[in-house]
C-alpha positions in Angstrom: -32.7 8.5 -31.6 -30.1 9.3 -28.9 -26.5 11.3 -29.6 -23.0 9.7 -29.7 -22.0 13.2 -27.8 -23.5 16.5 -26.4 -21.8 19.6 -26.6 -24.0 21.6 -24.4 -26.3 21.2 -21.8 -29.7 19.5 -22.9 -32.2 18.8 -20.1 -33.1 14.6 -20.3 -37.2 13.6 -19.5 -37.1 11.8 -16.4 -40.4 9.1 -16.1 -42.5 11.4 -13.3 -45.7 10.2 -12.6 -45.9 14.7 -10.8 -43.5 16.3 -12.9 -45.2 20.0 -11.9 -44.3 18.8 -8.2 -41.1 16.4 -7.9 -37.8 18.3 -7.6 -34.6 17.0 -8.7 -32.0 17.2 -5.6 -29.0 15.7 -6.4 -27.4 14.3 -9.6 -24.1 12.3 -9.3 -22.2 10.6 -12.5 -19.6 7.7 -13.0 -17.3 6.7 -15.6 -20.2 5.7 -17.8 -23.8 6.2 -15.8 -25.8 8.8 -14.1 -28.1 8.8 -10.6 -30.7 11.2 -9.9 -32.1 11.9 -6.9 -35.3 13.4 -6.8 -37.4 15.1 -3.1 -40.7 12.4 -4.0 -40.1 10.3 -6.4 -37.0 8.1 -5.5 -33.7 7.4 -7.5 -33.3 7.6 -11.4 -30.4 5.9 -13.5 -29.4 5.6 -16.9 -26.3 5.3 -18.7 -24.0 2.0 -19.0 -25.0 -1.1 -16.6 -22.7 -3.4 -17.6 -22.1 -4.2 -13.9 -25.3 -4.1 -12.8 -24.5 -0.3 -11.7 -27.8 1.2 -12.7 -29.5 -0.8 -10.0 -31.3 -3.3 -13.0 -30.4 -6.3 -14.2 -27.4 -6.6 -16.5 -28.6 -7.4 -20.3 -26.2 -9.4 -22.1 -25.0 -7.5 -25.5 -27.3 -4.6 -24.3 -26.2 -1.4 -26.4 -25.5 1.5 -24.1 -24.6 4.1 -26.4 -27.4 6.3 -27.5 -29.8 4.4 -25.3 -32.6 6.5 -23.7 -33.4 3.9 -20.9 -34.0 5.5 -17.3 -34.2 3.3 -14.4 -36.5 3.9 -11.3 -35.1 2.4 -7.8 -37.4 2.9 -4.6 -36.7 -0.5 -2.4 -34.8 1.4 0.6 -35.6 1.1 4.2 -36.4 4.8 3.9 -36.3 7.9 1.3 -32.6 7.9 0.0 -30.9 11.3 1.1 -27.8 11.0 -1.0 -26.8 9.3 -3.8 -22.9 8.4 -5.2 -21.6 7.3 -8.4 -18.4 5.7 -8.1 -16.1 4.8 -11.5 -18.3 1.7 -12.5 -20.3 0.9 -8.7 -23.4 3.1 -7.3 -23.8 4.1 -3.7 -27.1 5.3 -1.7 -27.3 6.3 1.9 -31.0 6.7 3.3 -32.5 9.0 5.7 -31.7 6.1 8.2 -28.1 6.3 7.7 -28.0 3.0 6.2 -25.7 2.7 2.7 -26.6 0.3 -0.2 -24.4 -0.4 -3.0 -24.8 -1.9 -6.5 -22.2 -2.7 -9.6 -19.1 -3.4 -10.1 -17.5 -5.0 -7.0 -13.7 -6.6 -8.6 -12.3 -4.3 -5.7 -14.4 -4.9 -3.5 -16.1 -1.3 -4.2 -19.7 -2.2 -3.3 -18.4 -3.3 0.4 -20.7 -6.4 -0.1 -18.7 -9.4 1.5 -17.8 -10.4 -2.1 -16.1 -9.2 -5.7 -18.8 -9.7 -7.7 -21.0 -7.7 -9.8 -24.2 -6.5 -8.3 -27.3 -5.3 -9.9 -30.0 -5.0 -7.0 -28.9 -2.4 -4.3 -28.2 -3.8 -1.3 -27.4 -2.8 2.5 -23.7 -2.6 3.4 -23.0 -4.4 6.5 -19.5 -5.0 8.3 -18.4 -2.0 10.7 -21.3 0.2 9.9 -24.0 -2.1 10.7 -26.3 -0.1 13.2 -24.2 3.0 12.6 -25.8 6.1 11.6 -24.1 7.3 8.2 -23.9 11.0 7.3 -21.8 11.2 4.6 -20.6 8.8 2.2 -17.9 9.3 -1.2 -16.5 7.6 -4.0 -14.9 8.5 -7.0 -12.8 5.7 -8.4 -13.2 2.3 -6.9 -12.4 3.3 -2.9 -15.4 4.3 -0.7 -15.4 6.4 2.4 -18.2 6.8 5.1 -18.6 9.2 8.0 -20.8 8.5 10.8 -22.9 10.7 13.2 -20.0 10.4 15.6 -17.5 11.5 13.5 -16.0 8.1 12.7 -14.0 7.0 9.3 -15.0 3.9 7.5 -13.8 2.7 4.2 -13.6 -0.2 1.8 -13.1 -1.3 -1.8 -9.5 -0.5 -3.2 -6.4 0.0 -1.1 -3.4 -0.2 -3.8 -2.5 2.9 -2.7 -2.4 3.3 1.1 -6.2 4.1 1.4 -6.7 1.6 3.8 -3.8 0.7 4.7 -4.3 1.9 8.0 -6.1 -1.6 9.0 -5.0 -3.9 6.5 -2.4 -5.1 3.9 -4.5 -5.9 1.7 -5.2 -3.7 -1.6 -9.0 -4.9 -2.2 -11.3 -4.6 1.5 -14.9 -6.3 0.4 -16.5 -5.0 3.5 -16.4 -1.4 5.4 -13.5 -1.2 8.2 -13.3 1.2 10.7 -10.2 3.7 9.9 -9.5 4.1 13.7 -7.3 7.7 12.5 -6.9 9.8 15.8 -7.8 13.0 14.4 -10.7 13.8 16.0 -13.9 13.7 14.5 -14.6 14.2 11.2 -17.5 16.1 9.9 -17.1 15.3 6.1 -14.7 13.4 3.4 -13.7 13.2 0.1 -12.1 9.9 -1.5 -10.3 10.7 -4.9 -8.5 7.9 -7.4 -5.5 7.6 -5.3 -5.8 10.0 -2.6 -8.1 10.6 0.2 -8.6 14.2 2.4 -11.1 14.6 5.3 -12.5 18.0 7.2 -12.8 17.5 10.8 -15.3 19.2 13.1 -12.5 22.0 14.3 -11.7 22.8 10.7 -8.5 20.8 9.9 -7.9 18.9 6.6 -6.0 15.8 6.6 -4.8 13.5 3.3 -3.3 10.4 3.2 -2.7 8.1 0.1 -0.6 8.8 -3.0 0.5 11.6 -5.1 0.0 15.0 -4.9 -1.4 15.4 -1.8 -1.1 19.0 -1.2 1.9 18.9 1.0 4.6 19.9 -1.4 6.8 17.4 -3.2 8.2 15.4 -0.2 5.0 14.0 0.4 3.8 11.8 -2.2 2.6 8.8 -0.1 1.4 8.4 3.9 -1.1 5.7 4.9 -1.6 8.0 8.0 -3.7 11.4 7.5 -1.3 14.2 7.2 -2.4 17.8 8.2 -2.3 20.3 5.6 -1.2 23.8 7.1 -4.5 25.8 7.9 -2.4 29.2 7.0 -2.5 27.5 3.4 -6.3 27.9 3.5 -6.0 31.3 4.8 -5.9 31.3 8.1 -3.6 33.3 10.3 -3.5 35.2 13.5 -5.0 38.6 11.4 -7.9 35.8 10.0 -8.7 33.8 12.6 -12.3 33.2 11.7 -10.7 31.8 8.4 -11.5 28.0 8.7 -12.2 24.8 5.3 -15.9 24.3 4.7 -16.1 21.4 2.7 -13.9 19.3 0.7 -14.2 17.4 -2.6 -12.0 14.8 -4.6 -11.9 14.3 -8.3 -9.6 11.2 -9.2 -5.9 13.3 -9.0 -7.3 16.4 -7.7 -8.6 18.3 -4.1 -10.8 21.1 -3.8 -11.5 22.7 -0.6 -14.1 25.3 0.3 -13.2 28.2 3.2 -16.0 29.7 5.1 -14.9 32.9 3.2 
C-alpha cells in the first residue's frame, strides 16, 4: 500500500538488477512525476503519466495516487547525462548532445513538430539537429537549450515574451534559435514566466514577465536584460566576485556567486 502524502523523507526501491554498484546521479520532479538518473542503469520514472510523461504508455483510468509503479527507459543513442522534468512533459539530453522529449506537448513543450501527447521519448529535431546540447531546462511548459557554442534555443510556450524574440506566436512546437547578442552563454534557467541565462564572462540576463530582478519598472522585455553584476557582489574592491550558476523555479531566480 502506497501514502496519499509524506511528510519526511523516505528512500523509494528503485528495480536495480546491481543495487551494491549503480549510483543514483540526478533526480528531477514535475507537477505530478519523478525521473531518476542513475551512472549504469539508465533512467527511472514513476509518478502520474497521464501524458505519456513517464516515458510508458498512457493507461486509460490508470490510478496514480499511491501507485508504486517505476518505469525503466534505456532507448537513447547513448547513456543519458541529464534528465528534466518539466510541469507535465520530460526532457533527456544524452552524452551525444542530443535531447528527447516525452508528455504533454498542448504548448508545444516536447519541441516535437506537433501538440500532442507523447509517451515514447523521442529525438528533438528543428534548430538543434546536429548541434551538440550542453545544457537543457524546463520548469513549466517553456524549454531552453544551450549548445557547445554557446547558443540559445527554445521552444514550447511563449505567452509571455519567452520567445518572442523569433516569433509571435505563444506555442513554438519545434526548437528556434534565440539569436540574443549576448555573447555566449554557458548555462540557463527557464522559470513559469521568466527566463535568465549566465554567459561565459559572468553576466546574467532575464527577459519575460514579472519580477525579473530589475526593480519594479521592469516587469516584461522579450529582449534579455542585464542584471547589475554589483547586485551579485561585484565591485571594484571584489573583482573576482562573478554568478556561478543560475536556477528558475516557476516565479522565482536563484543565482550562485563563485563566493
Amino acid at each position: 500500500k502506497g501514502y496519499e502524502y509524506v511528510l519526511e523523507p523516505s528512500p523509494i526501491p528503485l528495480p536495480l538488477e546491481k543495487p551494491q554498484q549503480t549510483r543514483v546521479l540526478q533526480v528531477s520532479c514535475g507537477r505530478a512525476h519523478s525521473l531518476v538518473l542513475t551512472d549504469s542503469e539508465g533512467v527511472f520514472t514513476m509518478g502520474n503519466n497521464s501524458y505519456g510523461q513517464c516515458g510508458r504508455k498512457v493507461v486509460e483510468d490508470e490510478i496514480y495516487s499511491e501507485s508504486h509503479l517505476i518505469h525503466q527507459l534505456k532507448e537513447f543513442d547513448s547513456r543519458v547525462v541529464q534528465v528534466v522534468c518539466g510541469q507535465d512533459h520530460s526532457l533527456f539530453r544524452t552524452k551525444k548532445g542530443t535531447v528527447y522529449a516525452c508528455g504533454w506537448g498542448a504548448d508545444g513543450q516536447t519541441g516535437l513538430g506537433h501538440y500532442n501527447i507523447t509517451s515514447v521519448p523521442t529525438k528533438l529535431q528543428g534548430d538543434i539537429a546536429g548541434v551538440n546540447i550542453t545544457q537543457v531546462s524546463s520548469c513549466g511548459d517553456c524549454c531552453l537549450a544551450v549548445s557547445d557554442e554557446g547558443d540559445v534555443f527554445g521552444w514550447g510556450n511563449s505567452e509571455y515574451l519567452q520567445l518572442a524574440s523569433v516569433t509571435e506566436s505563444t506555442q513554438v512546437n519545434v526548437p528556434r534559435h534565440l539569436p540574443f547578442k549576448i555573447g555566449k552563454v554557458k548555462e540557463a534557467a527557464c522559470g513559469g514566466t521568466g527566463n535568465i541565462v549566465l554567459t561565459e564572462e559572468g553576466n546574467v540576463f532575464v527577459w519575460g514577465y514579472g519580477i525579473l530582478g530589475k526593480g519594479p519598472n521592469l516587469t516584461e522585455t522579450a529582449v534579455p536584460e542585464m542584471i547589475p553584476p554589483s547586485l551579485f557582489g561585484w565591485s571594484e574592491f571584489s573583482p573576482d566576485t562573478r554568478v556561478a550558476h543560475v536556477r528558475c523555479g516557476l516565479s522565482q531566480f536563484a543565482a550562485l556567486t563563485s563566493k
